[in-house]
C-alpha positions in Angstrom: -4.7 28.3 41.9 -6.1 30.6 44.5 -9.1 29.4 46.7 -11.8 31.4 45.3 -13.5 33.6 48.6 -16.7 35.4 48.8 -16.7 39.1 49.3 -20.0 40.9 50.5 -20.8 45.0 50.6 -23.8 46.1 50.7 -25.1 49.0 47.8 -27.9 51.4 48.0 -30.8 50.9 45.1 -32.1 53.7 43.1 -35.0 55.0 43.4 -36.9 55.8 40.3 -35.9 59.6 41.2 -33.0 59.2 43.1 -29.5 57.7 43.6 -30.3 56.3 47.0 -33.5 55.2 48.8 -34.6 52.2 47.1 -32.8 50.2 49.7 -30.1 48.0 49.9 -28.5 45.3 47.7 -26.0 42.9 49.7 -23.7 42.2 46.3 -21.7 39.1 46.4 -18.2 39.2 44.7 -16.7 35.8 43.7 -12.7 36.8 44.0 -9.4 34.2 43.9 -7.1 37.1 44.4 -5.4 36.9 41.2 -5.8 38.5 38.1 -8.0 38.0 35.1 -5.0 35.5 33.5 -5.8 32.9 36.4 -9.9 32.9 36.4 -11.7 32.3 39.3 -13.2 28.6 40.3 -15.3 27.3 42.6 -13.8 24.7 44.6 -15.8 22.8 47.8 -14.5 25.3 50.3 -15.7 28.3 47.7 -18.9 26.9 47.4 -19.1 26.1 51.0 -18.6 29.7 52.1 -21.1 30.9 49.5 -23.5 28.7 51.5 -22.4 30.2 54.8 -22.6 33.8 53.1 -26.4 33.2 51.8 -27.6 32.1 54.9 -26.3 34.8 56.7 -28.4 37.1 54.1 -31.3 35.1 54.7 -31.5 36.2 58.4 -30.9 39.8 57.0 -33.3 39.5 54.6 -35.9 37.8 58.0 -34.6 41.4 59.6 -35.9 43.3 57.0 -32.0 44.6 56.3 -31.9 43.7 52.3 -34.3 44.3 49.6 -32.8 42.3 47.0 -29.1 40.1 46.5 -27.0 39.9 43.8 -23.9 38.0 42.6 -20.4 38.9 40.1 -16.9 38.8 39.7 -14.0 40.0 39.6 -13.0 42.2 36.6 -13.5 39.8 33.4 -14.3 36.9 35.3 -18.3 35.7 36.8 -16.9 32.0 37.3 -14.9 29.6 35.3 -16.7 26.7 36.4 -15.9 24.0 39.5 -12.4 23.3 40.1 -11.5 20.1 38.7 -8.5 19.5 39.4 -10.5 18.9 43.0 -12.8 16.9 41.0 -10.0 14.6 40.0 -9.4 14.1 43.5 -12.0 12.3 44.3 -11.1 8.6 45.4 -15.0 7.5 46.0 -18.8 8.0 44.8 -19.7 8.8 48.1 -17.2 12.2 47.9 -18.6 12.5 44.9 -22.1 12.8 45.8 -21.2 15.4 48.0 -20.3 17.4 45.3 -23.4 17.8 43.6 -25.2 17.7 46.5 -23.0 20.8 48.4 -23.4 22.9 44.9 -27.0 22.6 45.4 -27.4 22.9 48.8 -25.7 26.4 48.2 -27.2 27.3 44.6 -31.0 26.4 46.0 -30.4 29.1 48.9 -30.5 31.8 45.8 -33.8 30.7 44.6 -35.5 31.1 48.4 -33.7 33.9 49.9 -37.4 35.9 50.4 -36.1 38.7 48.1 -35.3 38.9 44.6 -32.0 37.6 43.9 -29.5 38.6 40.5 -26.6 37.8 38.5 -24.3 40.1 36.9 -22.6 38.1 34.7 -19.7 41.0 34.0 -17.2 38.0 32.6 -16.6 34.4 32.2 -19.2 32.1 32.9 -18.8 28.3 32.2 -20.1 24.9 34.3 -21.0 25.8 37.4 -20.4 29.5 37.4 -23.2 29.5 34.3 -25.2 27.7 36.9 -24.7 30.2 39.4 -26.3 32.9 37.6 -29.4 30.1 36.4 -29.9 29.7 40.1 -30.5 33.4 40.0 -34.0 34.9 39.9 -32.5 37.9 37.2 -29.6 38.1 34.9 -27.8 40.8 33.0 -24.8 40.7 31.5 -22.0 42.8 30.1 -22.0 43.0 26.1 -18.3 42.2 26.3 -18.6 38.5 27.3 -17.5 35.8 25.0 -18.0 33.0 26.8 -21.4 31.7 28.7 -21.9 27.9 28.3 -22.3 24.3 29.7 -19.6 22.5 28.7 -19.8 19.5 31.3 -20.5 17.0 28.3 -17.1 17.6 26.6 -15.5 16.9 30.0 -17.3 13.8 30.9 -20.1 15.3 33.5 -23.0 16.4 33.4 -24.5 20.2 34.4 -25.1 19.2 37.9 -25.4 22.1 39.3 -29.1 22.5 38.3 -28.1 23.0 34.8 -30.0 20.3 33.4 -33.0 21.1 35.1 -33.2 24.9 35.1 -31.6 26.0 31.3 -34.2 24.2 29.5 -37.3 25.9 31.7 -35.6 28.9 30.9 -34.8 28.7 27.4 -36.8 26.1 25.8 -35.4 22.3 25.4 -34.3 22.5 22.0 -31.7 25.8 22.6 -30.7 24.0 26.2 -29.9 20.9 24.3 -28.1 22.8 21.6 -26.1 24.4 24.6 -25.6 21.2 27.0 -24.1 18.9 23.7 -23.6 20.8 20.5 -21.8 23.6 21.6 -20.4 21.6 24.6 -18.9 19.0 21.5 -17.8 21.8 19.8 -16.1 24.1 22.3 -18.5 27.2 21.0 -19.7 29.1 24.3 -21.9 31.5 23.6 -21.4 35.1 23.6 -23.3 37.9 25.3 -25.2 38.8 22.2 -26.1 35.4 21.7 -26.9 34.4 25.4 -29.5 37.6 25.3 -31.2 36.3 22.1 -31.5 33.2 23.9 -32.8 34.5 26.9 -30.5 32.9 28.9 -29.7 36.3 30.7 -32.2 38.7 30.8 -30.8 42.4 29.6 -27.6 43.2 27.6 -25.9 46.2 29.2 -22.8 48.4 27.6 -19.4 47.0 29.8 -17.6 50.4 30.3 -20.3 51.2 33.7 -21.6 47.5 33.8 -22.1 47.0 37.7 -23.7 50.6 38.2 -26.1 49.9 35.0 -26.8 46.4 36.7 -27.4 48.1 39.8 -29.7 50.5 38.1 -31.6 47.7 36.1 -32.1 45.6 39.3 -33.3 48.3 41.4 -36.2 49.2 38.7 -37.1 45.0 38.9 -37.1 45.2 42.9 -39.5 48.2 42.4 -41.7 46.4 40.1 -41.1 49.2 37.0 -39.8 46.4 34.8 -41.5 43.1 34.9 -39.3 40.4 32.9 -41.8 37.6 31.2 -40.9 34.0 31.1 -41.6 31.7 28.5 -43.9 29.2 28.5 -43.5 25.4 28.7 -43.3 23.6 24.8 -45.9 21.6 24.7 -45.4 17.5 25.3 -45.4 16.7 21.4 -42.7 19.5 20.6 -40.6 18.2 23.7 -40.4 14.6 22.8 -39.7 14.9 19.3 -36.4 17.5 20.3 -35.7 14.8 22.6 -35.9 11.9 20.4 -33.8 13.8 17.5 -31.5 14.1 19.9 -31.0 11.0 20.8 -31.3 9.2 17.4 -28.1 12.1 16.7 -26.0 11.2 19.6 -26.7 7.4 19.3 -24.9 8.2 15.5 -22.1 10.5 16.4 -21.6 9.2 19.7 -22.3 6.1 20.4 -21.2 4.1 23.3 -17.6 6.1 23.3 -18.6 7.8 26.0 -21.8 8.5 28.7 -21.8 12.0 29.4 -23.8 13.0 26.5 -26.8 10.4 26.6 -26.6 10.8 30.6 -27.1 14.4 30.3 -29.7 14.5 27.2 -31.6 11.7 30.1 -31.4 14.5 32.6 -33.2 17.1 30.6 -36.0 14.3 29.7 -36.6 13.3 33.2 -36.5 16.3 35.5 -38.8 17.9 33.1 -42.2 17.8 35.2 -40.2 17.0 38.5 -40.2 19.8 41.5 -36.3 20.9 42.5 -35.4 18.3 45.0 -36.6 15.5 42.9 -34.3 16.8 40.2 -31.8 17.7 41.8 -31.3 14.7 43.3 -31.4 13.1 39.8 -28.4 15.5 39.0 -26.1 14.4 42.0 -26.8 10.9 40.8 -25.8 11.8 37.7 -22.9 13.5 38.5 -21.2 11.0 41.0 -21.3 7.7 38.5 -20.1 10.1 36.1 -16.9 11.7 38.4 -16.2 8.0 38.9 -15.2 7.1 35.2 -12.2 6.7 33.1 -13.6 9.3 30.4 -14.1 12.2 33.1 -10.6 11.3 34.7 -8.9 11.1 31.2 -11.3 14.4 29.9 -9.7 17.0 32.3 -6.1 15.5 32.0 -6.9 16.6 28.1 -8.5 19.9 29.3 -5.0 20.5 31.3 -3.0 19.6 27.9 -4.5 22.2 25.9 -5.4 24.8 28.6 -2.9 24.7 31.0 1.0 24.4 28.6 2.7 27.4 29.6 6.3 26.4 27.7 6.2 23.1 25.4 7.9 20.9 25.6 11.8 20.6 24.7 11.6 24.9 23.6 14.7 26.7 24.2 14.7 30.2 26.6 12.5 32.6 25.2 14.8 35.0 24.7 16.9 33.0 22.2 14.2 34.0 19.6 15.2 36.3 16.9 13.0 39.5 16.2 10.7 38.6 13.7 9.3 42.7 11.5 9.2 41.0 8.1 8.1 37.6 7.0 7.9 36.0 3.7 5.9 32.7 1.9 7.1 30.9 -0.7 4.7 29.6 -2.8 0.6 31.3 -3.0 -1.3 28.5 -3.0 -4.5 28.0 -0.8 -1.8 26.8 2.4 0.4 29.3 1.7 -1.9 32.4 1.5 -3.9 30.7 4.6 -0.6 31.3 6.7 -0.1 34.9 4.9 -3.0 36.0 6.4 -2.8 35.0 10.2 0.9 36.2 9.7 -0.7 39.3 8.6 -3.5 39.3 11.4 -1.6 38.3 14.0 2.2 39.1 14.2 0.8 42.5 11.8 4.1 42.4 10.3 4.5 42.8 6.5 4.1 39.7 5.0 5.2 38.8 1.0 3.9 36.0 -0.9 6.3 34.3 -3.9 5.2 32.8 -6.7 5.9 31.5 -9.9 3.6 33.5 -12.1 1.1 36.8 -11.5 -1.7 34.7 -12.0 -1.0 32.7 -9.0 0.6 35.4 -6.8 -3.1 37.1 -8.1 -5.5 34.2 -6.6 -3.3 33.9 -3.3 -4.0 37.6 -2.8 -7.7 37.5 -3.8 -7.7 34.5 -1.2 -6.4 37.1 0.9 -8.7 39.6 0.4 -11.9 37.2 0.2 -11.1 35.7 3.7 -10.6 39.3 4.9 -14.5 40.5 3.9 -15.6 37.6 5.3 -14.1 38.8 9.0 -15.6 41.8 8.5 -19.1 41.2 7.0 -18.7 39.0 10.6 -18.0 41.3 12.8 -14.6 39.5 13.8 -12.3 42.2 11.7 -13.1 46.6 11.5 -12.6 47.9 8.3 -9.8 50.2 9.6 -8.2 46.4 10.9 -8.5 44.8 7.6 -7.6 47.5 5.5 -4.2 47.0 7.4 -3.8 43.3 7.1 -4.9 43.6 3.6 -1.9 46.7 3.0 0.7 44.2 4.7 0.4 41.3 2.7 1.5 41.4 -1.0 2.4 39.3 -3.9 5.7 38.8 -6.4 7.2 36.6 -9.0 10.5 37.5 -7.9 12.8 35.9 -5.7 14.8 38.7 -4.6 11.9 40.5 -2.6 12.4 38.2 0.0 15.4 39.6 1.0 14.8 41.7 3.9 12.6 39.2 5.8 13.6 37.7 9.7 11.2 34.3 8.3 11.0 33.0 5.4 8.2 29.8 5.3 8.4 27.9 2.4 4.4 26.5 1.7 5.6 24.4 -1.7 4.2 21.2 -3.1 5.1 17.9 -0.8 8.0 17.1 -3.0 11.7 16.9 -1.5 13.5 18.0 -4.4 11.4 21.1 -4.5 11.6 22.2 -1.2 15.9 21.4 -1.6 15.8 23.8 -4.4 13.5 26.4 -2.5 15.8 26.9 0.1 19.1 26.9 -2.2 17.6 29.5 -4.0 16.5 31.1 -1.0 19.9 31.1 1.3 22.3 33.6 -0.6 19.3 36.0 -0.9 18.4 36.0 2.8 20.4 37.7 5.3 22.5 36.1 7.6 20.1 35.5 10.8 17.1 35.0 8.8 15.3 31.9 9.9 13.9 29.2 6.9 11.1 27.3 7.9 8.9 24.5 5.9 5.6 23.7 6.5 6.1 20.1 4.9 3.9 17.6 6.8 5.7 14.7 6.2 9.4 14.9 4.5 12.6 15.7 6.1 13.6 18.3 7.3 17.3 17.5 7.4 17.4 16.6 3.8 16.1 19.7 2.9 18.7 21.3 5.2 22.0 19.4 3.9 23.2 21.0 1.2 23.2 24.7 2.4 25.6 26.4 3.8 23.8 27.0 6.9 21.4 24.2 7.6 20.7 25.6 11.2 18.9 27.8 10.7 16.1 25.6 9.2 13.4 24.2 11.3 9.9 22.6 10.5 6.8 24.9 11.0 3.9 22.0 10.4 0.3 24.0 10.1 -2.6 22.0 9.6 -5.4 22.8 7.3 -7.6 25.5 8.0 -4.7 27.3 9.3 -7.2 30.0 11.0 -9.2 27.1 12.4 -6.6 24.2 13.6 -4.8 25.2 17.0 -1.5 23.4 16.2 1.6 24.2 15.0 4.0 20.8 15.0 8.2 22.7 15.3 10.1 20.4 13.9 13.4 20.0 14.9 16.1 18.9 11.8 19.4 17.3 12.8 21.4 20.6 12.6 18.5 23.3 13.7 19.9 25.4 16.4 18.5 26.9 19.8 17.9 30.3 18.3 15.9 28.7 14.9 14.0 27.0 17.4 13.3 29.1 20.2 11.9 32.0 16.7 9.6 29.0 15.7 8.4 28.8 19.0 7.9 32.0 19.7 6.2 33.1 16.1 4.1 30.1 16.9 2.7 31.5 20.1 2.4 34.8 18.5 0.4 33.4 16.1 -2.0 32.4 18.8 -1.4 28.4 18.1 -0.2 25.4 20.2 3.1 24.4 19.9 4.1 20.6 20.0 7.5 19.7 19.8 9.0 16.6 17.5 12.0 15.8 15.8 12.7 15.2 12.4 10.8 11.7 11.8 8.6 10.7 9.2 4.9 12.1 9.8 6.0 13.7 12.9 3.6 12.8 15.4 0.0 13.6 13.9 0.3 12.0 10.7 2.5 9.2 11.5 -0.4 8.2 13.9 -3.4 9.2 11.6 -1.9 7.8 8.6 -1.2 4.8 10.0 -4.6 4.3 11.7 -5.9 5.1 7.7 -3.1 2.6 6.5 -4.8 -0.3 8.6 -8.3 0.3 7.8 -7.8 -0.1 4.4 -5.2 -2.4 4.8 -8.3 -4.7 6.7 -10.0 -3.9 3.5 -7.7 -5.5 1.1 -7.5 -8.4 3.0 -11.4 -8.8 2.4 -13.1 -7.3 5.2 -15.9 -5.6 3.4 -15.3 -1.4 3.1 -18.8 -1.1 5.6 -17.2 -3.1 8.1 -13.9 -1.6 8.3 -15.2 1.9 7.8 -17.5 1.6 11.0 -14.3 -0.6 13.4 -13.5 3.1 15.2 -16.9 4.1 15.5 -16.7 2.9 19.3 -14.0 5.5 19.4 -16.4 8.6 19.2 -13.7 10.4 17.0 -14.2 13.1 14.6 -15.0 11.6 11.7 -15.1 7.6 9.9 -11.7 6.7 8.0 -13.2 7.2 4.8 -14.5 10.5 5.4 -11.4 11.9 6.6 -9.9 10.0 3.7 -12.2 11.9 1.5 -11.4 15.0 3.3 -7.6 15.3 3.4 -8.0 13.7 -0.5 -7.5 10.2 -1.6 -4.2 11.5 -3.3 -2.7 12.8 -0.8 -3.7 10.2 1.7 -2.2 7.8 -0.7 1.3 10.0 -1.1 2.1 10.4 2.9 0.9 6.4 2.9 3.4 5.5 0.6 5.9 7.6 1.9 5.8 6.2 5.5 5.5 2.7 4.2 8.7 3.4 2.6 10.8 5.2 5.5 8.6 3.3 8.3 8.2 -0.1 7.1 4.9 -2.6 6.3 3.3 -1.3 9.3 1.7 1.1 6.7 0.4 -1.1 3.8 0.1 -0.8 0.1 -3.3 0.0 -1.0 -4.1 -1.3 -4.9 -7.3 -0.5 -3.7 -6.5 2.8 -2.8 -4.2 3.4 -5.5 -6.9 2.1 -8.0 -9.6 4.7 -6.7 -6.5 8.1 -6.8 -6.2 6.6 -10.8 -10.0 6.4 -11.8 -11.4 9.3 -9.5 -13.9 7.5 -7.7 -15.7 9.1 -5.1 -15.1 8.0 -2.0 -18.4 8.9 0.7 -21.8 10.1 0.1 -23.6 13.0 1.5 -24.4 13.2 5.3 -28.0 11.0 5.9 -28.4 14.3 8.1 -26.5 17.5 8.5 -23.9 16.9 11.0 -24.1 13.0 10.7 -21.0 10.8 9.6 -20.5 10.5 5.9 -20.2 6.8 4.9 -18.4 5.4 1.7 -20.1 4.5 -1.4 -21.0 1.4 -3.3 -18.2 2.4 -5.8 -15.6 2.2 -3.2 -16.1 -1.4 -2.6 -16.0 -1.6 -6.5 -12.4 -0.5 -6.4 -11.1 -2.6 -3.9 -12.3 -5.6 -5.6 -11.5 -5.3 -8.6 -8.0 -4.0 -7.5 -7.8 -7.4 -5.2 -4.9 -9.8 -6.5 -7.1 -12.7 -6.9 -4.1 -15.4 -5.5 -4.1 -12.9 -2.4 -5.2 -14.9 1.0 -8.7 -13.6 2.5 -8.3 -13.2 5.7 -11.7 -10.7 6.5 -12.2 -9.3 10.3 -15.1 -8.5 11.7 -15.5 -4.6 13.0 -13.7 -6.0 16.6 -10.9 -7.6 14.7 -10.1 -4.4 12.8 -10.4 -2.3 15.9 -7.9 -4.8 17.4 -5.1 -4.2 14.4 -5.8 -0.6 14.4 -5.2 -0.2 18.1 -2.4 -2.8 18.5 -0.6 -1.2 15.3 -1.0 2.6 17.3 0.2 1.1 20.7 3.6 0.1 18.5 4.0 3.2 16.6 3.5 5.2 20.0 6.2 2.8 21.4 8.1 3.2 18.6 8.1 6.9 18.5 8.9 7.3 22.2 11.9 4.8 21.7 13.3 7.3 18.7 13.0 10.1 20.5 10.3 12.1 18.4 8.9 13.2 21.4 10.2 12.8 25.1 6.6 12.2 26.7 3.2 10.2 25.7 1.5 13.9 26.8 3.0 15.6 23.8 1.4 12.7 21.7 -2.1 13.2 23.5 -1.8 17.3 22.8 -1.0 16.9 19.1 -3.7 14.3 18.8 -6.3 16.6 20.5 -5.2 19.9 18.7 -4.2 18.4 15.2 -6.4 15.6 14.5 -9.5 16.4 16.7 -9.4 13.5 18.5 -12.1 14.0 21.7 -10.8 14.7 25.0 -12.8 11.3 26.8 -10.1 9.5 24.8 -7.1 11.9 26.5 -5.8 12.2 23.6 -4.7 8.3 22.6 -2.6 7.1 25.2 -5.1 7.1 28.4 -6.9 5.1 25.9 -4.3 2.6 25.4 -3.8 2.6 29.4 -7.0 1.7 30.2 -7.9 -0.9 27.6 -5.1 -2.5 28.4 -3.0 -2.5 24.6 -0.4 -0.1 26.3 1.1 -3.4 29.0 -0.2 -6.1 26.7 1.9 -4.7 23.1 4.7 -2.8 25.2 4.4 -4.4 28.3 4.2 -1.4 30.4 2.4 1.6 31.1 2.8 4.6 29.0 1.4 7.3 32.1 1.3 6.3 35.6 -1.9 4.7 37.0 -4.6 7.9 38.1 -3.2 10.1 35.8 -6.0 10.0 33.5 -7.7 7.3 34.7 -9.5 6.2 37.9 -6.7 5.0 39.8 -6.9 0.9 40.3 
């Protein structure tokens, strides 16, 4: 990437009469040379020159030159945040130190110029660009912007730019915290709209004349004819008790996985009543124990997974993809009418759904159409737009109206003798370059494939549930799938606006071979006697998405129990049998209570435990583990199925594993995915007695 450079010009202000005469505003573009696809970052020599640039306004401002400074971007882009693949760099605290120390050194100059100083956030601003425009006397921004936030937590750092110390003065500690770690966790910026509300940024402007209106607005502040109020400080009470909830939340949904979050929640506590260099010292603290961890290190290699893929993996040219102007579903069940509609939405093709019966080709299009108003009553869809997507996807019982479609994906129950005949009925009616894909999540491609006439033409296109929501698409590859099946999957993937992760045609592919398998051993713990509590709280150290149980309860105990037994049977005892499991799919027993608090784990219920005993063989050998113990087999049996995987060629690098982890299952980037993990803890050289990446990759290097 580009180093990013600072660009000066001076502009004349407004008067309240006039277009010149209210003297001049030195404006500050932040510019990598690139365009908008490649934003702009601030790397040490970028921030460096800014520091050089303000201090030259400073003795302009001594001179009387400059009435007031402000700061942008380029088109679309205020700042993307520090470079970190510079951060990543850094071998020692000491560098590191001078990282947060430089940013402020720089940032602070803003805040005692002598005149007043703005930002015109007209794009992008995340991490330290966000802090840029804090360090900023005004704000405005363009209505356009979707993305304004602090998302140092999710990457293992801290705002430490003065974000810690500044966004809660400004907005109030409860908002700043929601900003700093919810949103951060969640990977929710927050638009303009939203930012205003906030009063993170001070006015809202329309985009189309942005920098003139800015220029305008900023002009009427320098004369004093608008006076922006700040909010007052919460009293000590309301501070403390914002504070403590959000500590007794992390220390539940957190933990120890990782220290970013508690470090930074610390930060807002303690530079509360503290002057700017007392703070901001605090924050370069902060910052350099934080730069010198495993979880940072292995954070931005899983920020590079999912931001920075260009081509996956193992796809074929591009241009071997077939044109895709007409797709069909078999099958118009909740999945199937799921990927109707972002066919619809996104590739705004026609799309046909197939079904048995009207009344189910009825609820998949009322599916359809309920999903639809909610866009809209959101804002996300215009009525024009969904009328559209809503005209382009319809609904039939016969077979036959399939036959003009380029894709064809079959969304019927997990059963392989189904999905045969799907395709076998499906093959003479399609023509002859018509790709057939299958969104099973477990079974075999090839089998389904073996009987046609023209198995190549059948690859696996794997959506997880929501469609709209999950990012990744698993293309699987069957025995006989050729380069142009493939390369259409891929491409309809992309065009779909999802991650594609490559894998061949094993059992569970990669995310539910891995998941199911980490299921399979908790509740294989469990019938071995280690008590349902116990085993349910073993990955808690972890930090990922959810407890066993609760994803158990979430994908359904049935069908948790089907893909078990399946992989047991194709993979081997690694995955266990589960009376217990079985026992609670047969009675219907619930399997976790509600939340103690909204957004707080859900753990399993007394019942469960129920189940499991009385399911228990009683001649069966105890053999309980305490929460390390089950940790140990869960992370020893992953380490061998990663192995395992590599060795069988379902994917050709442990990086596709850590991407289909991240997009498909959740699993938090401090982890990097699961293999980083492995690496450091030492299961990767102690199970396969080597390293599965090389030693810095996403680690500190030893």
């Amino acid at each position: 990437m580009s180093t990013t450079g600072v660009l000066v010009r001076d502009v004349d202000l407004p008067t309240a009469d006039a277009l010149r005469g209210g003297g001049t505003l030195a404006l500050l573009t932040l510019d990598n040379g690139a365009d908008h696809t490649r934003p702009t970052t601030l790397s040490p020599e970028t921030v460096a020159e800014l520091e050089q640039v303000l201090l030259a306004q400073r003795e302009r401002v001594a001179r009387g030159e400059i009435a007031a400074l402000a700061v942008t971007g380029k088109p679309y882009v205020f700042a993307a945040g520090a470079d970190l693949k510079r951060v990543t760099e850094v071998t020692s605290r000491d560098q590191a130190l001078a990282l947060g120390r430089g940013g402020h050194a720089a940032y602070r100059l803003l805040r005692e110029l002598g005149v007043p100083t703005f930002a015109f956030v007209n794009g992008v601003a995340l991490g330290g660009g966000l802090e840029l425009a804090l360090a900023c006397d005004y704000r405005t921004v363009a209505g356009s912007v979707r993305a304004l936030g602090l998302p140092e937590t999710s990457l293992g750092l801290v705002p430490g730019w003065g974000g810690a110390t500044l966004l809660p003065r400004l907005i109030g500690v409860e908002a700043a915290l929601d900003v700093i770690l919810t949103r951060a966790a969640a990977t929710k910026p927050l638009s303009a709209h939203e930012a205003d509300l906030l009063g993170v940024v001070d006015v809202m402007l329309d985009p189309a004349d942005f920098l003139a209106r800015s220029v305008a607005w900023a002009a009427s502040v320098v004369r004093g004819d608008t006076v922006v109020a700040r909010r007052a400080p919460e009293p000590e009470e309301t501070f403390r008790a914002v504070v403590d909830a959000a500590r007794t939340r992390l220390d539940a949904v957190v933990g120890t996985s990782r220290p970013a979050p508690h470090r930074a929640l610390a930060l807002v506590e303690q530079t509360r009543d503290l002057g700017l260099d007392e703070a901001y010292a605090l924050e370069d603290e902060a910052l350099a124990d934080l730069v010198m961890t495993h979880e940072m290190r292995a954070s931005v290699y899983a920020f590079g997974l999912v931001t920075g893929a260009k081509r996956p993996v193992g796809a074929p040219p591009a241009e071997l993809a077939r044109p895709v102007r007409r797709v069909g579903v078999v099958g118009a069940g909740l999945m199937a009418a799921q990927i109707a509609l972002l066919v619809a939405r996104r590739l705004k093709v026609p799309v046909v759904m197939r079904d048995l019966d009207s009344e189910r080709c009825a609820a998949g299009l009322a599916h359809v159409r309920a999903e639809v108003d909610k866009a809209v009553h959101r804002g996300r869809l215009t009525t024009a737009r969904a009328a559209r997507v809503l005209g382009s996807v319809t609904a039939t019982t016969n077979l036959a109206d399939l036959a003009g479609c380029d894709l064809v994906i079959e969304a019927v129950t997990e059963r392989l003798d189904l999905k045969k005949r799907v395709f076998a009925e499906l093959e003479p009616i399609v023509g002859p370059d018509a790709v057939l894909a299958t969104n099973t999540s477990a079974l075999s491609v090839t089998a389904m494939a073996a009987d046609l006439d023209h198995p190549e033409r059948v690859v696996g296109l794997h959506f997880f549930n929501p469609v709209a929501a999950m990012p990744l698409v698993e293309v699987i590859r069957a025995e006989r799938t050729d380069e142009p099946a493939l390369a259409t999957a891929y491409a309809v993937t992309k065009a779909l606006g999802k991650n594609a992760v490559g894998s061949a045609d094993r059992p569970g592919f990669i995310v539910n071979r891995l998941l199911v398998l980490l299921l399979g051993r908790i509740v294989g713990a469990v019938e071995r006697g280690t008590p349902v509590e116990v085993a349910d709280r073993a990955c808690d150290v972890l930090g990922l998405p959810m407890p066993p149980f609760q994803l158990f309860d979430l994908v359904g105990p049935a069908v948790g129990l089907h893909v078990l037994t399946s992989l047991r049977e194709e993979l081997g005892d690694a995955f266990p049998r589960s009376p217990g499991l079985e026992r609670i799919v047969a009675d219907g027993v619930p399997v976790v209570g509600p939340p103690p608090a909204p957004g707080l784990p859900r753990r399993p219920l007394p019942d469960v435990q129920a189940a499991f005993d009385a399911a228990r063989d009683p001649a069966t050998p105890q053999q309980p583990l305490d929460e390390a113990g089950v940790l140990d087999d869960v992370l020893v049996a992953l380490t061998t199925e990663i192995g395992r995987m590599l060795d069988e060629g379902v994917v050709t690098t442990p990086s596709q594993i850590d991407t289909a982890m991240i997009l498909g299952a959740g699993w938090p980037f401090h982890l990097g995915g699961i293999t980083p993990y492995l690496d450091r803890t030492g299961y990767s050289e102690r199970v396969l007695g080597r390293r599965l990446l090389p030693d810095g990759v996403a680690s500190l290097p030893e």
